[in-house]
C-alpha angles and dihedrals in degrees: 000000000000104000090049092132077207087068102038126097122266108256102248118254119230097243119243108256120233103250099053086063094050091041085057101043099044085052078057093055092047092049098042079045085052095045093047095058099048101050077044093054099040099045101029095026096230112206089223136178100300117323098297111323091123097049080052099054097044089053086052090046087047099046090045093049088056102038084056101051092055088058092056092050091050098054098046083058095051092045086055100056 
């Protein structure tokens, strides 16, 4: 049959840019380095770089890496309707 959607082809996927994956992955970083220094701080009482400002700012750089990743992704998808 030629309308059997089993025996049809896949519909191709746009494929994922690269810098989307470095732009994740470095949000991952920032989150996992986040995460580091406040379990560091909490349990070991690390006398680090000034009561929190870093953790802050990993979670900002984080949250900005992966917000903009979604808009590149978005707008690959937009650009390939």
């Amino acid at each position: 049959m030629s309308n059997d959607p089993f025996r049809a082809a896949p519909p191709r996927k746009h494929p994922t840019p690269r810098l989307v994956s470095w732009a994740q992955s470095a949000a991952l970083f920032c989150f996992g380095a986040s995460i580091l220094l406040e379990v560091g701080q909490s349990q070991w009482h690390w006398p680090l770089l000034g009561r929190g400002w870093p953790i802050l700012g990993l979670d900002i750089a984080g949250a900005l890496l992966m917000a903009a990743s979604l808009v590149i992704l978005w707008a690959g998808r937009r650009r390939g309707r």
